[in-house]
C-alpha positions as CSV (number, residue, x, y, z in Angstrom):
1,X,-23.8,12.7,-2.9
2,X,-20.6,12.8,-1.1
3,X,-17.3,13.3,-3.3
4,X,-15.5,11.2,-1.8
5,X,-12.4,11.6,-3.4
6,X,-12.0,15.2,-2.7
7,X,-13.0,14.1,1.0
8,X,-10.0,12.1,0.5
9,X,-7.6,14.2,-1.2
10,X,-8.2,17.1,2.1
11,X,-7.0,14.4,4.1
12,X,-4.2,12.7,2.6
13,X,-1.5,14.3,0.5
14,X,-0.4,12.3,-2.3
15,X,2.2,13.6,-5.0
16,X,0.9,11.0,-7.3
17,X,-2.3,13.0,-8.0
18,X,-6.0,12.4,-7.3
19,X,-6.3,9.6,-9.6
20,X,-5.0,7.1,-7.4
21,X,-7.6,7.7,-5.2
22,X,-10.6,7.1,-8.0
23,X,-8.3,4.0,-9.1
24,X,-8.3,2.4,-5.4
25,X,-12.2,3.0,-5.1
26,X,-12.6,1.5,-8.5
27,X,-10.4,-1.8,-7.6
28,X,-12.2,-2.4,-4.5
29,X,-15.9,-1.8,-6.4
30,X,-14.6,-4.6,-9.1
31,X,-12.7,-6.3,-6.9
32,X,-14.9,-6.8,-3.6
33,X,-12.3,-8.6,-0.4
34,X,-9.3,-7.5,-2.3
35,X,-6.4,-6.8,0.1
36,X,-4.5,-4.1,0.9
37,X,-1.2,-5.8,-0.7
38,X,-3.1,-6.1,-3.4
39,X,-4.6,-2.3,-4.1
40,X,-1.1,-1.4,-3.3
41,X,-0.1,-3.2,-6.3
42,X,-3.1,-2.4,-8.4
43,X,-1.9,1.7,-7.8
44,X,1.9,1.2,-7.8
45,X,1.5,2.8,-4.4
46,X,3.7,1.6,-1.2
47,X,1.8,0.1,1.4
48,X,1.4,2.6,3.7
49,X,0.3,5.1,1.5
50,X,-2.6,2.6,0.6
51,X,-3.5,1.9,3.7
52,X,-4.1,5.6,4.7
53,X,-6.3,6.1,1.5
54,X,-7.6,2.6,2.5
55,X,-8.6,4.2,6.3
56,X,-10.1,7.7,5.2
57,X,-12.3,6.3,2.4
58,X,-13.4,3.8,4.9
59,X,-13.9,7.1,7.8
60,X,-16.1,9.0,4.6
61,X,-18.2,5.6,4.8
62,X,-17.6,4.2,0.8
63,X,-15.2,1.4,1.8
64,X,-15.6,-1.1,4.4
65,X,-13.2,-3.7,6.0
66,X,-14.7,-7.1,5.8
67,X,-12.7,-10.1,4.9
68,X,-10.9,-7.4,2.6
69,X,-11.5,-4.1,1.7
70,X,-15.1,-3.8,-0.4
71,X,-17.6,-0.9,-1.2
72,X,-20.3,0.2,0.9
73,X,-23.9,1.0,-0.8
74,X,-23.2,4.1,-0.3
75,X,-19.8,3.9,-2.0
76,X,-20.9,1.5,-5.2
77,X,-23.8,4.0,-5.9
78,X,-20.8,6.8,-5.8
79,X,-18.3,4.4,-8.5
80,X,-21.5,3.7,-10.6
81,X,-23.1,7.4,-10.7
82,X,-20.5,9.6,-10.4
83,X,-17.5,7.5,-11.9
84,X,-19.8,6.2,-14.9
85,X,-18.8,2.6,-14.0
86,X,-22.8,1.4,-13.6
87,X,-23.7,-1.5,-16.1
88,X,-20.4,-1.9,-17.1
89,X,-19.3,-5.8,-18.5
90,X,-17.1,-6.4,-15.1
91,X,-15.7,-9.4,-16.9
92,X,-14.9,-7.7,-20.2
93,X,-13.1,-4.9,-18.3
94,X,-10.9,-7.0,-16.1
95,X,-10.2,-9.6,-18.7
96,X,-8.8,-6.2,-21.0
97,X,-7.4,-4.4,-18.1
98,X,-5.1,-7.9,-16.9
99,X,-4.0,-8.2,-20.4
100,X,-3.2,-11.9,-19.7
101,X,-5.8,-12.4,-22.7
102,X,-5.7,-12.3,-26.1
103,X,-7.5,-9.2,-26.9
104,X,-8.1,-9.6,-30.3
105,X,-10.2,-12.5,-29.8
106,X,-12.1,-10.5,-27.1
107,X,-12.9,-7.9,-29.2
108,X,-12.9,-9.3,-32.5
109,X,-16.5,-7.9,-33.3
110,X,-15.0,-4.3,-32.9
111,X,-11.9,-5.1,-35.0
112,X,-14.6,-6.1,-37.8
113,X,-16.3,-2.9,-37.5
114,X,-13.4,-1.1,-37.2
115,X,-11.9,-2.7,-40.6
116,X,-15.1,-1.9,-42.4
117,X,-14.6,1.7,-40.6
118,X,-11.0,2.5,-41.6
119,X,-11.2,0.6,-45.1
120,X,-13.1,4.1,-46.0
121,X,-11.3,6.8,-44.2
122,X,-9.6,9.5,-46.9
123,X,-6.2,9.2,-48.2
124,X,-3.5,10.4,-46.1
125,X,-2.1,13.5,-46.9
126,X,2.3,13.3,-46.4
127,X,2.2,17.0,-46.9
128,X,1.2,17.3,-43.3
129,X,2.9,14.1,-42.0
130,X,-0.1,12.0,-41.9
131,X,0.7,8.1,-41.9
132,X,-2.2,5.5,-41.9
133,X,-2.0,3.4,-38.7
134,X,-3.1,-0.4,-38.8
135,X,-6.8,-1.3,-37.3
136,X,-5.3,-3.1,-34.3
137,X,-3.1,-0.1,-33.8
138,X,-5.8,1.9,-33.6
139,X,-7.8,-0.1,-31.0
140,X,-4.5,-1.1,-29.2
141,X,-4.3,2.8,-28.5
142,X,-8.0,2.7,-26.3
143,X,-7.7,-0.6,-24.5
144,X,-4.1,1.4,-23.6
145,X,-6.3,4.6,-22.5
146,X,-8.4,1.9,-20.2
147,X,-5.7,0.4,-18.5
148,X,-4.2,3.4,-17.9
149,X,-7.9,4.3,-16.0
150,X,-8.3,7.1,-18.6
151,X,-11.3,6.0,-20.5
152,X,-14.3,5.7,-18.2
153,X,-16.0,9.1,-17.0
154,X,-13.0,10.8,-18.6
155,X,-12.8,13.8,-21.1
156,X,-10.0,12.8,-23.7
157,X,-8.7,14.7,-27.1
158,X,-7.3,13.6,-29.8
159,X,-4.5,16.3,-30.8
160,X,-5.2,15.2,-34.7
161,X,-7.1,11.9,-35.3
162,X,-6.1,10.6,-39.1
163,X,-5.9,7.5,-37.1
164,X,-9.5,7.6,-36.1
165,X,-8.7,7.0,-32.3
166,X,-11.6,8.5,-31.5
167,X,-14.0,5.5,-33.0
168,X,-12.3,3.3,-31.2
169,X,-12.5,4.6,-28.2
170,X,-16.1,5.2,-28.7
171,X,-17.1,1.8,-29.8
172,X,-14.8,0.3,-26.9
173,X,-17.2,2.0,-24.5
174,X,-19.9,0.9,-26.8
175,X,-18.4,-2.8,-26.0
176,X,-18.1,-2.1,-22.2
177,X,-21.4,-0.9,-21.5
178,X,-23.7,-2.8,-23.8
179,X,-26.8,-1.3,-22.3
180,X,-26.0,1.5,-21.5
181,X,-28.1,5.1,-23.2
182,X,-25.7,7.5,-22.4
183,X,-21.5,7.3,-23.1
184,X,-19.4,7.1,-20.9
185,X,-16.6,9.6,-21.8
186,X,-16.6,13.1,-23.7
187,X,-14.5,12.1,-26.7
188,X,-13.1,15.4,-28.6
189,X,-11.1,15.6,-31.9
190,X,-8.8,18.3,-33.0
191,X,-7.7,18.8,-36.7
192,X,-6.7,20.8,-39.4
193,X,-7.7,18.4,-41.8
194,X,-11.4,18.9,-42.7
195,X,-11.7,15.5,-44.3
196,X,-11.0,13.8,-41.7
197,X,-13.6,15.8,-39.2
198,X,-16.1,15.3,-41.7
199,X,-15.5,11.8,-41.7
200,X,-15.2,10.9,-38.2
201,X,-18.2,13.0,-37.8
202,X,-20.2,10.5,-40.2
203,X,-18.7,7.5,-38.9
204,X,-19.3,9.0,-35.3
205,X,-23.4,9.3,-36.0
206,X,-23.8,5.9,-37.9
207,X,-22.2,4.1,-34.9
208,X,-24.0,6.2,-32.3
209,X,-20.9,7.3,-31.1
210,X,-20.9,11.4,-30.1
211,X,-17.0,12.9,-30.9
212,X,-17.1,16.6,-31.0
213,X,-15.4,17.8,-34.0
214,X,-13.6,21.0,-34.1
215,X,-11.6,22.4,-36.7
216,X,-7.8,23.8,-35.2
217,X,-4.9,25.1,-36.5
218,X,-2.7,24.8,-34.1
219,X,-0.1,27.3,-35.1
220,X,-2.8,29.2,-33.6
221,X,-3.2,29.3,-29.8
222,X,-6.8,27.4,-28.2
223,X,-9.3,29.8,-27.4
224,X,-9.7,30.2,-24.2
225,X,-12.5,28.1,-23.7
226,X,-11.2,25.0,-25.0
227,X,-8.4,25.3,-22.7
228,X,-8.3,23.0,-18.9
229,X,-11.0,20.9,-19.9
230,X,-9.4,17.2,-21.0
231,X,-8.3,14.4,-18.7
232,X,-6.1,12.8,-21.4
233,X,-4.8,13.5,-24.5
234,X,-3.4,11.3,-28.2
235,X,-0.9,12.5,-30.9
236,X,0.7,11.5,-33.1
237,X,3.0,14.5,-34.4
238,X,5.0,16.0,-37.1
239,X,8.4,13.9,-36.8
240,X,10.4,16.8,-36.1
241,X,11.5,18.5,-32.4
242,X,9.5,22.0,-33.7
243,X,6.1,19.4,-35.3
244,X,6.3,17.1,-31.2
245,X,7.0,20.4,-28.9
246,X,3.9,22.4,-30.9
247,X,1.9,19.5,-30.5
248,X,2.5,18.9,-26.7
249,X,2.1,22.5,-26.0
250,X,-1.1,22.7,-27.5
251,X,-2.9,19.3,-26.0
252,X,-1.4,20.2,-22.4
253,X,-3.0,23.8,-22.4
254,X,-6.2,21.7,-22.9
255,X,-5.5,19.7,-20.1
256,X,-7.1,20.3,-16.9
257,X,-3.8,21.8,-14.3
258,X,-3.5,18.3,-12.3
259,X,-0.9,16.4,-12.0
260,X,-1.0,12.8,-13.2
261,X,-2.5,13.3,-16.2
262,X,-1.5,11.1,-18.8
263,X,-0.1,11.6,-22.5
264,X,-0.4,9.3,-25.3
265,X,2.1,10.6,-27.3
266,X,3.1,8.5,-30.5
267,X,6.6,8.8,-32.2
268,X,9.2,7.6,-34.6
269,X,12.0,6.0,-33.3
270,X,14.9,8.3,-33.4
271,X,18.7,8.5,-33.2
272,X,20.1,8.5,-29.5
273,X,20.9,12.6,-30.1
274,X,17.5,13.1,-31.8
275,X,16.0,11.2,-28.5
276,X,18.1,13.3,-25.9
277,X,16.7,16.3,-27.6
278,X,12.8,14.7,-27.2
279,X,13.5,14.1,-23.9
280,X,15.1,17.1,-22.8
281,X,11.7,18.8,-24.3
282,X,9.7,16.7,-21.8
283,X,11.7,18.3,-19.1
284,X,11.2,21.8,-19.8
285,X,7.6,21.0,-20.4
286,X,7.6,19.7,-16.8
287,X,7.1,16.2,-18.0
288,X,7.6,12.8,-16.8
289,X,7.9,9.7,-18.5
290,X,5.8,6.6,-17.2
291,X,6.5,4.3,-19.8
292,X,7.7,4.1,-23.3
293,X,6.6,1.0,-25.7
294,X,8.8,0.4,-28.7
295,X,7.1,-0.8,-32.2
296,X,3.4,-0.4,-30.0
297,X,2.4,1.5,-33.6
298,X,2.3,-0.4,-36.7
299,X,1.5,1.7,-40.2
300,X,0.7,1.1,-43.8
301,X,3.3,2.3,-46.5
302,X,5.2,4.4,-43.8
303,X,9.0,3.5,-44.7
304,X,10.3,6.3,-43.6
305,X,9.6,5.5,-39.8
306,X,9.9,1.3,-40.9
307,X,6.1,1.3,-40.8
308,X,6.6,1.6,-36.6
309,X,6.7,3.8,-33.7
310,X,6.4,3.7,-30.0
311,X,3.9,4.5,-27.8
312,X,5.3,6.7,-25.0
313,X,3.7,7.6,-22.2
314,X,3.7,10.8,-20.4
315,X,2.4,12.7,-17.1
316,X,2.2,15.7,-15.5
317,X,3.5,17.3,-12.4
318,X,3.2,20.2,-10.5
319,X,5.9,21.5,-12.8
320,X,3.8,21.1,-16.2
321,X,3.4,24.1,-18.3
322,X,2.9,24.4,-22.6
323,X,6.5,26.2,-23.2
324,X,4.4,27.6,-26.6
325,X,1.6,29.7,-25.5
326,X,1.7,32.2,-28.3
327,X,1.0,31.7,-32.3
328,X,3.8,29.6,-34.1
329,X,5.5,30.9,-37.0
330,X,8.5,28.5,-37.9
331,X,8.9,25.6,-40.1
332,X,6.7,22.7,-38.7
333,X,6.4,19.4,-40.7
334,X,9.2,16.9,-41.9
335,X,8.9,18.9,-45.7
336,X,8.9,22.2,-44.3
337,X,12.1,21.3,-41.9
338,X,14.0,19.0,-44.3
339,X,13.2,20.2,-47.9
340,X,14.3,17.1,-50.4
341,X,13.8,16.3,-54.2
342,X,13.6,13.3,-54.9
343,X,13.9,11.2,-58.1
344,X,11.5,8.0,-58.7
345,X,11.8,5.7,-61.6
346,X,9.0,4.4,-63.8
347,X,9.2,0.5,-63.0
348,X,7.9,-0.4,-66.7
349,X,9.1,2.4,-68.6
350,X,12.2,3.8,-66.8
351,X,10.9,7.5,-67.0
352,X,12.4,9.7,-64.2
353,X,10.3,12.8,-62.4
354,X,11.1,14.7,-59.6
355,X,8.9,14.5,-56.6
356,X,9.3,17.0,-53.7
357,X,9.0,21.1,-53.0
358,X,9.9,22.3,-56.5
359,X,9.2,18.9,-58.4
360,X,6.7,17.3,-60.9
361,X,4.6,16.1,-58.1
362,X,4.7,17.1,-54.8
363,X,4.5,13.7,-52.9
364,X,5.5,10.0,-54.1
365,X,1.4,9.4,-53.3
366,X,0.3,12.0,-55.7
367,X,2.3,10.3,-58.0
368,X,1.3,7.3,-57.9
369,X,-2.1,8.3,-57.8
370,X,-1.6,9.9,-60.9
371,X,0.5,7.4,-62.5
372,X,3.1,8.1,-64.9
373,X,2.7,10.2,-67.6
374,X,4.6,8.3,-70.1
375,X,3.4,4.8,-69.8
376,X,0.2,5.0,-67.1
377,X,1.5,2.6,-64.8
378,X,1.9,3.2,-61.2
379,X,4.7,1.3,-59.3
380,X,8.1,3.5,-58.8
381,X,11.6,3.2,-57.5
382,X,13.5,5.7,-55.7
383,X,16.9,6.7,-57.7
384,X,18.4,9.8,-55.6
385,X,17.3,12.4,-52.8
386,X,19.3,15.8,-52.9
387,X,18.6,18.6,-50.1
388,X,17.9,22.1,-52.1
């Protein structure tokens, strides 16, 4: 079977990347007469760049002109086979990619499952700046990776998965393709937390979902065989400069070296300086920003970022490159960076203990986990925060 979109790419130089190409082929195969304007707006391309796509995939025979531009056979057998769009719910997948519906009700049966899902998944641990993200949050984050046309026939990691992306990704395919045997994406998960891999990992075979689990430190570099192999990748990092730029590094040297691949990188929203910093990181990783969604991330019990974050959206260019290659040996999450005690008061029996580095408990959760050891009860308020 013909490639057709390297027969393209020889023929047509785009700085956008290849996937513009796959994206134009797709439109037209779910689309059938749609018009040039049209794919140009469907790609964000200008006209005549369309239009010179539009003529050389119609010269390798998989598009044809015919009151619009439509696949050939030859061309619906490559979108289906080779793409891993073949039995796919056409209306599902337009309906979630127009976004003029309301989701939720579209997908309400995977929102239940994914309740019942998350309702189990183990305590997050603050030590390592884990934060629990809200079920919609967590699906909100794969109909995102589908309308960015990162989902189907993609390979995607998760760069840490306490918010079990990775399931809901995997039953969103499930969803798409209801008849389908096989899945339609490679989804990986990376983590230091061995709870969590066990857990996605049993979660993964009840649902029939496969997610490969691997356990990563990532103050240590990939090995070398993990490395160039992803489409896509999600974070959600430390909330400190060292915590995002070690993150990044390590997801883009898993990346495949093309440009236009995307990032789903989560974050807190910072101070203007903090953010100036952030992006001036994107830079020297040879980044570039396609969008940025503010309060996209809702969590549970996460004050410290207002129980929000935003969802920005990265790419890369010719110019991409992991500034950390090496092992990393400097302070990395929030507690290492910004060491605090901190002094909670017993709600019923006005005790005080010291939460933090060097006190009673090491994190407020522990605490109240615990409970006070006074009166047994578990409901706190914070008196006083001193650096040490």
């Amino acid at each position: 079977m013909m490639n057709y979109i390297e027969e393209v790419k020889n023929k047509v130089r785009l700085q956008e990347g290849v996937q513009v190409i796959e994206q134009l082929l797709v439109a037209s195969y779910m689309r059938p007469g749609i018009s040039t304007k049209e794919l140009a707006r469907h790609t964000y391309l200008p006209v005549p760049i369309t239009a010179a796509i539009k003529k050389e995939l119609i010269k390798a025979g998989a598009l044809i002109q015919e009151r619009g531009v439509r696949c050939t056979s030859a061309g619906k057998l490559y979108v289906e086979q080779k793409l891993g769009y073949g039995g796919i719910d056409i209306d599902l997948y337009q309906t979630l990619l127009d976004g003029e519906a309301d989701w939720r009700t579209e997908l309400s049966d995977v929102l239940a499952r994914l309740t019942e899902i998350l309702d189990q998944r183990p305590q997050v641990d603050v030590q390592i700046d884990q934060s629990q993200c809200t079920v919609e949050t967590s699906l909100r984050r794969a109909i995102l990776c589908l309308r960015e046309h990162s989902l189907i026939g993609k390979n995607i990691l998760c760069v840490g998965d306490d918010d079990l992306v990775s399931i809901s990704l995997g039953l969103l395919l499930k969803r798409l393709f209801p008849n389908a045997k096989e899945q339609r994406a490679g989804l990986t998960v990376m983590d230091i937390d061995e709870r969590f891999l066990r857990f996605i990992g049993d979660m993964a075979a009840i649902e029939d979902i496969s997610v490969t689990c691997r356990y990563v430190d990532l103050r240590r570099p990939l090995p070398q065989e993990w490395t160039g192999q992803y489409d896509c990748f999600f974070t959600d990092p430390p909330y400190t400069l060292q915590g995002l730029t070690l993150f990044l590094s390590r997801g883009l040297s898993a990346l495949k070296p093309e440009k236009g691949c995307p990032i789903f990188l989560s974050y807190a929203h910072k101070s203007p300086d903090f953010t100036w910093s952030m992006q001036r990181e994107f830079v020297r990783m040879g980044l570039s920003v396609r969008q940025v969604q503010l309060h996209f991330n809702q969590y549970i019990g996460a004050q410290m970022i207002g129980n929000s974050s935003q969802m920005i959206v990265l790419t890369t260019t010719e110019y991409t490159k992991p500034p950390i290659k090496c092992s990393f040996e400097d302070e990395l999450y929030t507690g290492e960076v910004r060491r605090t005690v901190r002094t909670y008061r017993c709600t019923q029996c006005q005790s005080e203990l010291q939460v933090g580095v060097q006190g009673d408990y090491s994190t407020i959760e522990d605490l109240k986990k615990q409970g006070c050891p006074a009166c047994a009860h578990h409901a706190f308020t914070l008196q006083a925060k001193k650096m040490i």
